[in-house]
C-alpha positions, 0 to 999 in steps of 0.5 A: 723360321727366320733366315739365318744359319744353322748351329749343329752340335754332335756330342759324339764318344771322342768329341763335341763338335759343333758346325755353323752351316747355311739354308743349302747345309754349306758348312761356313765354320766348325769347333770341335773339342776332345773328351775322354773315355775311362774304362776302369773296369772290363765291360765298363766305360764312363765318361765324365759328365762336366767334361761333355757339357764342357767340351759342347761350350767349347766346340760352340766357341769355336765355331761361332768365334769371328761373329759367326754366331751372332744371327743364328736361326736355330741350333740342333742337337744330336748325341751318343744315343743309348748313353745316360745318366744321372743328375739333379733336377734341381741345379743340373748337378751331375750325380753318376758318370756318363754310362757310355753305350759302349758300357757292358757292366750288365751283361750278365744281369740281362743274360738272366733276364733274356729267357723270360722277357726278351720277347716282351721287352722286343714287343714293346719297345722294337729293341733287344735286351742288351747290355748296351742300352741305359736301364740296366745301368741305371739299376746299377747307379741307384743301387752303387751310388750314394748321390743318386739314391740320395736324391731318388729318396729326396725327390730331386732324382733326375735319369735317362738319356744323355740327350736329356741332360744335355737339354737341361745343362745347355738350354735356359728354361731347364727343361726335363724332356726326351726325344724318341730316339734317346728314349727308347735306348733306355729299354724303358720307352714303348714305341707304341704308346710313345711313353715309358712303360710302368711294366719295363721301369717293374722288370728293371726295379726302377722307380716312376717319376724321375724319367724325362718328359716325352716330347718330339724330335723336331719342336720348341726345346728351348733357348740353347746357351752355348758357348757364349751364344743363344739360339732357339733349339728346334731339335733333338736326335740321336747322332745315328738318327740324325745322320740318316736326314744328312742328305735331306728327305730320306729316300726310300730306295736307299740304305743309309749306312753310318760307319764311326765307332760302331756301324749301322744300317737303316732303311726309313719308312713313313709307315709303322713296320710293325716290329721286325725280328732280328732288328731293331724298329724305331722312330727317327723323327716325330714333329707333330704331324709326321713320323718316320719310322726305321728298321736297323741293323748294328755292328758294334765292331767297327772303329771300335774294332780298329782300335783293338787290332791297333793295340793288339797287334801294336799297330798305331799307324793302322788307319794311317796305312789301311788305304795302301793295304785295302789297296795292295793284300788280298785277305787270306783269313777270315775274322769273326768279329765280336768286338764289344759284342754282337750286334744284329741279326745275332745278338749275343753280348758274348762272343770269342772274337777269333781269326780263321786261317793263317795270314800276317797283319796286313792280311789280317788287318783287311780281314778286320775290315772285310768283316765289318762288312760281312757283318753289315750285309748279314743285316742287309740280307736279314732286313730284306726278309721284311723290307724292300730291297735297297737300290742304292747305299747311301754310306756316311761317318768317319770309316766311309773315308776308307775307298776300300771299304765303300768298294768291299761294299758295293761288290758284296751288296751288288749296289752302288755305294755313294759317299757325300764329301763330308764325313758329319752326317750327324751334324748335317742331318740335325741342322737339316731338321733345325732348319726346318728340312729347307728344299735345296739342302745339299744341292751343292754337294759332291758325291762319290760313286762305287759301283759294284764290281765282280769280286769271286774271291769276296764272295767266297770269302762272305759264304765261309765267314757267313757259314762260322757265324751260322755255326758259332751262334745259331742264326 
């Protein structure tokens, strides 16, 4: 590859953002560009589809403006993982919204289907039936939208990920492939053979031949035109995906936790861990000659969650005023956090989000945050039945800005809790597999450091919260 830097692009749930970094991952400019979100229905959300590929092109002249562009050495491209849609293969016309990952409208639909078949659809692709991944709505667009079962009858049906159409919409030679990552967010993609699975398209009554090509996370996609530059893109990835590579190499001492609109935990492994119960398994990278697997935990309440007590409690400035409250109110109550669902080690898409106790809102408000972290160590507890212990947690995203929550962190893991000084891990993560993994990445970066501290009344707060949840689910 040739010296140059490097463009990002994250396309995440409330913008695009684009970054322009050098060989060591110094940023040297940034765009970034809003996009809605529409819920018109409860359980559904939507994202209009020409608006994202809008916004990217905006994002990209933003950050390339100033000839920053004009001798980039390759460009990578990291999405909303589990979103997708539908389009045509032969102009790139969107036919469907975006079905945002934070779309649910199925959840019945997969409550049918998890008696007889969770277990089969766990084997095989190392995820869970859940109402937030792509097949379900997929179902639903052919069966609701007329452009799309136009198309499908006319042969001109392209569907998956968003990743994919993204490819297609921003790189010159059209191509119809997806990444790993974005692949298996659909239900429809073994993690064994590495392909779509004709037994899954079956027990979603989705029809062969419109899916994207296999490909690798890291390869020749194409030539990206964006935003009034070109350059060759040489990666694709999932933003959570991504962000676990935002330090460089990942290590396998650490737990990578990225905490944004929802939050996970994932531990990367260069040997399959076969598939690990009450987790998720997957592949975050594949170049051709290596592969890194992962074992991961989600929360689905974390920004998300902020954002529902702000509008619940008519508290606009929450994440404004957090910092002093994490400082100066002790939690008096517990919150059993279901917000858009339960994620790992529980998983159940229904589930009564409730106070326990008595408290005003700032101590609820800590409460909230505490609870994403309660919900974040129960998956750390899980994943260490099937994993070594972490040493350390690397955390990342947008909510890692929060010193409170790093230090709720570091006390309930018992491990110290380091912070780089930049909150885009997806978009660093992806440059760094862009670049072609260069060995001085980072090496200028600043890190913040949260040591464990002795917390009784956490840990009590933990055992309490943990034993509600073992008695309202099961698990």
């Amino acid at each position: 590859m040739q010296d140059g830097p490097i463009l990002a692009i994250d396309q995440g749930t409330h913008a695009s953002r684009a970054l322009v970094v050098d060989r060591t991952g110094r940023i040297l400019s940034a765009g970034e560009e809003a996009i809605g979100l529409e819920r018109p229905q409860t359980d559904w959300a939507e994202q209009d589809a020409e608006e994202v590929v809008r916004s990217v092109h905006a994002a990209v002249r933003k950050a390339t403006q100033s000839g920053k562009g004009e001798l980039l050495a390759a460009a990578g491209l990291s999405s909303q993982r589990a979103s997708c849609v539908c389009w045509d293969r032969r102009d790139g016309r969107a036919l469907s919204p975006i079905f945002s990952w934070q779309d649910r409208r199925a959840h019945a639909w997969i409550d049918e289907l998890q008696p007889a078949h969770g277990e089969r659809v766990h084997a095989k692709t190392g995820l869970f039936l859940s109402p937030h991944y792509g097949a379900t709505k997929l179902r639903w667009a052919l069966d609701h939208l007329p452009a799309v079962r136009g198309a499908a009858d006319e042969g001109s049906l392209a569907w998956g990920p968003m990743a994919s159409f993204l490819a297609f919409r921003l790189l010159e030679e059209r191509p119809l492939l997806a990444d790993p990552q974005c692949a298996a967010r659909t239900l429809l993609w073994n993690l064994h053979t590495r392909d779509w699975d004709p037994e899954l398209l079956a027990l979603f009554g989705l029809p062969p031949g419109f899916l994207p090509k296999s490909f690798r996370t890291v390869g020749a996609w194409g030539t990206l035109a964006a935003g009034g530059v070109r350059a060759p893109l040489t990666a694709l990835n999932g933003d959570q995906s991504a962000a676990v590579f935002a330090f460089g190499w990942p290590e396998s001492g650490s737990a990578y936790v990225n905490i944004g609109t929802s939050a996970f935990v994932q531990r990367a492994l260069e040997t399959f861990p076969g598939v690990v119960p009450r987790q998720l398994t997957g592949i975050i990278l594949d170049d051709g000659a290596k592969t890194v697997y992962m074992v991961e935990g989600n929360v689905n309440g974390a920004g998300t969650a902020l954002e529902w007590f702000s509008k619940e409690f008519d508290f606009p400035a929450l994440l404004k005023e957090l910092p002093e409250i994490l400082k100066s109110v002790e939690a008096s109550v517990l919150f059993l956090n279901g917000i858009a669902g339960l994620g790992g080690p529980f998983w159940q898409a229904e589930f009564e989000s409730r106070f326990v106790g008595e408290g005003g809102v700032p101590e609820k408000a800590v409460a909230l945050v505490e609870s994403i972290a309660f919900l974040l160590q129960a998956n750390i507890d899980h994943m260490a039945k099937h994993v070594p212990p972490a040493r350390r947690i690397r955390v990342s995203g947008g909510l890692s800005r929060l010193d409170g929550l790093c230090r709720i962190l570091a006390s309930l893991t018992g491990r110290p809790v380091h912070r780089r000084d930049d909150p885009e891990a997806s978009a660093r993560g992806i440059a760094y597999l862009a670049a072609g993994r260069p060995a001085g990445w980072n090496s200028a970066a600043h890190e913040d450091v949260f040591p464990p501290e002795a917390r009784p009344g956490l840990e009590d707060r933990y055992r309490r919260w943990r034993a509600l949840m073992a008695e309202a689910t099961g698990i």
